[in-house]
FIPA-945447 format. One record per residue (C-alpha): residue in one letter; y, z, x. Coordinates in steps of 0.2 Angstrom, whole numbers, padded with zeros to 4 digits, always signed. Example, Ala and Ser with C-alpha at 12.3 -4.5 7.8 and 13.67 -1.06 7.14 Angstrom:
a-0022+0039+0062 s-0005+0036+0068 
This chain:
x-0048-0128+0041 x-0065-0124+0035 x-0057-0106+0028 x-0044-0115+0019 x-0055-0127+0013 x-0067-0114+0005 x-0051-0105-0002 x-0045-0122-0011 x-0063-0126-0019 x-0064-0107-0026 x-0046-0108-0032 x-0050-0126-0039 x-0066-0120-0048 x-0054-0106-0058 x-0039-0117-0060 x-0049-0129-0069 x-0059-0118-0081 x-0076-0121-0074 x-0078-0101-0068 x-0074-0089-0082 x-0059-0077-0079 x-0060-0062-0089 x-0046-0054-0098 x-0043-0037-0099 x-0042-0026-0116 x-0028-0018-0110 x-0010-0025-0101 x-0014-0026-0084 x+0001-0026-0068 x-0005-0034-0052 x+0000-0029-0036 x-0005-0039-0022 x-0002-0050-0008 x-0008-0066+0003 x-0010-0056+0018 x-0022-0045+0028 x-0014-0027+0025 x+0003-0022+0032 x+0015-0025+0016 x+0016-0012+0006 x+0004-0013-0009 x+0004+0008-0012 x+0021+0010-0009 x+0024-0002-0023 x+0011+0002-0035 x+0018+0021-0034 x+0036+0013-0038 x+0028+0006-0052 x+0022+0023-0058 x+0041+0031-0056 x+0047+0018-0067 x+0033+0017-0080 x+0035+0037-0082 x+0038+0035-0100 x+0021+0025-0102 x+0003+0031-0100 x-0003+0021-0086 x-0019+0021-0073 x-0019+0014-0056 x-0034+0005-0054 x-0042+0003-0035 x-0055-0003-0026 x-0058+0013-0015 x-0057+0002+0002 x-0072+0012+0015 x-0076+0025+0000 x-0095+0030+0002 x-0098+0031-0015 x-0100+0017-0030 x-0096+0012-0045 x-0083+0018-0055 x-0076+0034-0054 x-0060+0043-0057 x-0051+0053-0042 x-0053+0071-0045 x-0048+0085-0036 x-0063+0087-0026 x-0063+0070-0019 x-0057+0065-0001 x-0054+0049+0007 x-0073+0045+0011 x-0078+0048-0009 x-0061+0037-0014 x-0052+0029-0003 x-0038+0036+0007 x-0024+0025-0005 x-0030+0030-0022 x-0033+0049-0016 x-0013+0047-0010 x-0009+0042-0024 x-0017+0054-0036 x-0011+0067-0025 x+0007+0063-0026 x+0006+0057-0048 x-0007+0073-0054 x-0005+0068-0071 x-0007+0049-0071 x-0028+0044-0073 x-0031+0036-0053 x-0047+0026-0054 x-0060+0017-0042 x-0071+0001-0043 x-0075-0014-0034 x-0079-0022-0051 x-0062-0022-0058 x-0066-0030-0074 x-0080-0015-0076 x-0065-0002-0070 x-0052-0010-0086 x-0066-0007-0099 x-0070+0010-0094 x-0049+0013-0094 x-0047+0005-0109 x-0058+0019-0118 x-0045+0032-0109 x-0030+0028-0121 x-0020+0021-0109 x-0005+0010-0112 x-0006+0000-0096 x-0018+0000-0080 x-0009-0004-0064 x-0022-0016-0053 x-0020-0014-0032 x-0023-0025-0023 x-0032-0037-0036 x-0022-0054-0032 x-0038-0062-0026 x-0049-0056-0038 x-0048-0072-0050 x-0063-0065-0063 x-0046-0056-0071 x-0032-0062-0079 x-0019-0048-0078 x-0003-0047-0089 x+0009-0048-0075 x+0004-0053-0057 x+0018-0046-0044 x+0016-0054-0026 x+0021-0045-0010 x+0028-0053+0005 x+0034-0043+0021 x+0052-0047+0026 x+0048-0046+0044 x+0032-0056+0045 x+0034-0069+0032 x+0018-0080+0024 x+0027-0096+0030 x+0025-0092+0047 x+0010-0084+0046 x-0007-0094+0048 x-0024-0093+0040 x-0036-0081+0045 x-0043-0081+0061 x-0031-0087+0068 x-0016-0078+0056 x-0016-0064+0044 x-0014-0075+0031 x-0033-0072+0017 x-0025-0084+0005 x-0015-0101+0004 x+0004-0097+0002 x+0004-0110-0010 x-0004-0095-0021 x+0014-0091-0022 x+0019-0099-0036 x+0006-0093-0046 x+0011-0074-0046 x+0025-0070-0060 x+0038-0064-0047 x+0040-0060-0028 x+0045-0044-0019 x+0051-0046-0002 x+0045-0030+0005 x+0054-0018+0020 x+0070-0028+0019 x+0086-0022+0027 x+0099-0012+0017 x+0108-0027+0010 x+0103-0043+0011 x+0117-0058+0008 x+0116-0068-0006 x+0114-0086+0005 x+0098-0078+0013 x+0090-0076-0002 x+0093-0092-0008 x+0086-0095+0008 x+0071-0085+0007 x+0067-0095-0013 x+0070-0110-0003 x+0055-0105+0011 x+0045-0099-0002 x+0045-0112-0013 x+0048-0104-0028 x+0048-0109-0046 x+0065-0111-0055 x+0058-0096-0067 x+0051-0086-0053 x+0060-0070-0051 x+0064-0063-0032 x+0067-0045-0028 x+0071-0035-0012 x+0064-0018-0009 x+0066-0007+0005 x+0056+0007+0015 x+0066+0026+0012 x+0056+0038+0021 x+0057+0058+0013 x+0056+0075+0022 x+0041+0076+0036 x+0028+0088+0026 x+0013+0098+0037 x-0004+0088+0034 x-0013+0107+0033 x-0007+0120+0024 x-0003+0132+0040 x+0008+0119+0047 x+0023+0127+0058 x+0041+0118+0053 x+0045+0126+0069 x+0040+0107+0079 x+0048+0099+0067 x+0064+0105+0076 x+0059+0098+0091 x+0066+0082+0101 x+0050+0074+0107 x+0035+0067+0096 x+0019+0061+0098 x+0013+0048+0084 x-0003+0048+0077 x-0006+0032+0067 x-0020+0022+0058 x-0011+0009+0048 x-0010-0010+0051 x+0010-0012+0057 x+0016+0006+0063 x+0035-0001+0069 x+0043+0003+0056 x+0039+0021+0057 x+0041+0022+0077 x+0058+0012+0073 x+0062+0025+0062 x+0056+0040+0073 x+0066+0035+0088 x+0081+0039+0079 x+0077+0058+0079 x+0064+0058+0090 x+0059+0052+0112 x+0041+0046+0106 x+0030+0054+0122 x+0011+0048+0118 x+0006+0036+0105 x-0011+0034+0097 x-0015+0022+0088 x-0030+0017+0077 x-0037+0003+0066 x-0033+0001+0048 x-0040+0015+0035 x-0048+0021+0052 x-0059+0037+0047 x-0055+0050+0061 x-0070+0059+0070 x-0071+0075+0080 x-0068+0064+0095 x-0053+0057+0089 x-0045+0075+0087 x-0051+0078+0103 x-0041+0063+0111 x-0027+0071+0100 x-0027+0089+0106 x-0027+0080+0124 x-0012+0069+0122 x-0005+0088+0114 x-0007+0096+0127 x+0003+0086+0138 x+0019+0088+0128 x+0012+0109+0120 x+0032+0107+0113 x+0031+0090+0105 x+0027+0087+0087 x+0013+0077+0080 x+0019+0064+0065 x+0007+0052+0056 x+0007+0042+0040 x+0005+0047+0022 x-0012+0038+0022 x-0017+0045+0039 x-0014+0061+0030 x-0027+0059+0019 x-0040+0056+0032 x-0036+0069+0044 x-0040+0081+0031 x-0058+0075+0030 x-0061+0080+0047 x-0070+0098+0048 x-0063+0114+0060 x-0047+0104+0065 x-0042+0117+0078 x-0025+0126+0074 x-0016+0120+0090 x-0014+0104+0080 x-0016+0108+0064 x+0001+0117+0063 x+0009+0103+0073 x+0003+0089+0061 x+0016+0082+0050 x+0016+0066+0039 x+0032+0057+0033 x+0030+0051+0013 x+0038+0032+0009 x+0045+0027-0005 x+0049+0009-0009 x+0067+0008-0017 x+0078-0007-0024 x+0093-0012-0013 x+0104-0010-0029 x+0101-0001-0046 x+0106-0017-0054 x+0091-0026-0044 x+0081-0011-0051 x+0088-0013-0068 x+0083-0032-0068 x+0065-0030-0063 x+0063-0017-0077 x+0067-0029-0090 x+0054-0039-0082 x+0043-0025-0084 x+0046-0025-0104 x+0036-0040-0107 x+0022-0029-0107 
């Protein structure tokens, strides 16, 4: 009650004018959500980037656990520590597309601005009220949805789902192939939606497992029994996924964004050697991190392989739809 409370005072104080909100000098997309982690914010922002290909865009980011501060552009000497392990994913995966970090986003959209770019994608930026973006997209995850979540502590929920209606549409993130047209009239309906308020359905479409380090054997890849390695905030998709292909033999799982240590790789090699014909598979983000640790021995560095997301529309006329929405930019 006291959370909520503070939440509805702050929101009150910008709704009403009486705490300046800043807008940017260049269109800004949000992508956020009311939640603690878990629904897909890079996923999104990098299907953002595949459709704005013919626009000259930056991703701006905080650089969650980064070392460093203030603003600074990902580079190719930078690692996980010095950027954050999503903005380092993601200016690995678009090289030629500006990746930025700052905590004070108004600061990072001025220092953007001067780079010539046509629009700067904001992640994770839905409860940063200082800034007004251009387009505000909210994510909510299919399989645990904000109304029956709860507030922090005793939920995942960091903001009031009535925040909803304030974004200017909803993606209903890792939704089934299809989805029937009475359960999304269901799902406006649980929301509470505005008449105007667009909905869209995207769905998780993993790519082909690549090596974390470069002397990664494909070999293990070939094998029937894996071991997953994972530091994310909801791994069932993935071990849902795996257990298709794979019998999962050893699981280790870490906190969010964890940054991995030379006892952690030593917990690693141990659940390894139990299974010496298992491979090891781990998230995209993961990926990132595990590179930052020094003298990872070979025994696991050519068993390591990480499997790459891509968020995807259910239909290319859903797709279609939410880049016209995209055009009021």
């Amino acid at each position: 009650m006291l959370y909520g409370l503070v939440l509805r005072i702050r929101h009150l104080f910008y709704d009403r004018g009486w705490k300046k909100t800043f807008q940017p000098p260049v269109p800004t997309i949000c992508v956020g959500n009311l939640t603690v982690g878990g629904t897909g914010k890079t996923p999104h922002v990098e299907l953002l980037l595949r459709l704005l290909s013919f626009r000259s865009v930056a991703v701006l980011s905080r650089g969650y656990k980064r070392k460093t501060k203030g603003f600074r552009i990902v580079g190719e000497a930078d690692s996980a520590q010095t950027v954050g392990d999503e903005p380092l994913q993601i200016a690995r995966k678009f090289p030629s597309v500006t990746v930025a970090v700052d905590k004070d986003r108004i600061h990072g959209c001025q220092e953007l601005s001067d780079k010539q770019v046509d629009i700067v994608v904001l992640d994770d930026a839905f409860q940063y009220r200082k800034l007004a973006p251009s387009l505000t997209l909210l994510l909510v995850d299919y399989h645990r949805p904000v109304f029956k979540d709860r507030l922090l502590p005793w939920g995942r929920l960091r903001d009031l789902p009535s925040r909803i209606r304030k974004a200017d549409a909803v993606v209903v993130t890792k939704s089934p192939a299809e989805v029937p047209e009475d359960e999304r009239v269901w799902w406006r309906s649980k929301l509470h939606l505005r008449e105007e308020q667009p909905l869209y359905f995207t769905r998780i479409q993993y790519q082909k497992a690549l090596p974390v380090f470069p002397d990664g054997d494909s070999h293990y890849l070939y094998s029937q029994k894996v071991i997953l390695v994972s530091g994310i905030a909801n791994d069932t998709p993935l071990r849902q996924y795996l257990s298709d292909t794979y019998k999962i033999v050893g699981r280790l799982s870490f906190p969010d964004h964890h940054r991995y240590t030379k006892r952690d790789i030593r917990a690693i090699a141990a659940a390894a050697r139990n299974c010496p014909t298992a491979c090891l598979m781990t998230t995209e983000k993961d990926a990132q991190r595990l590179r930052d640790v020094p003298e990872v021995p070979p025994e696991l560095s050519q068993r390591l392989f990480y499997l790459p997301i891509e968020a995807v529309f259910l239909s290319p006329e859903e797709e279609a739809n939410f880049v016209q929405h995209l055009t009021r930019l």
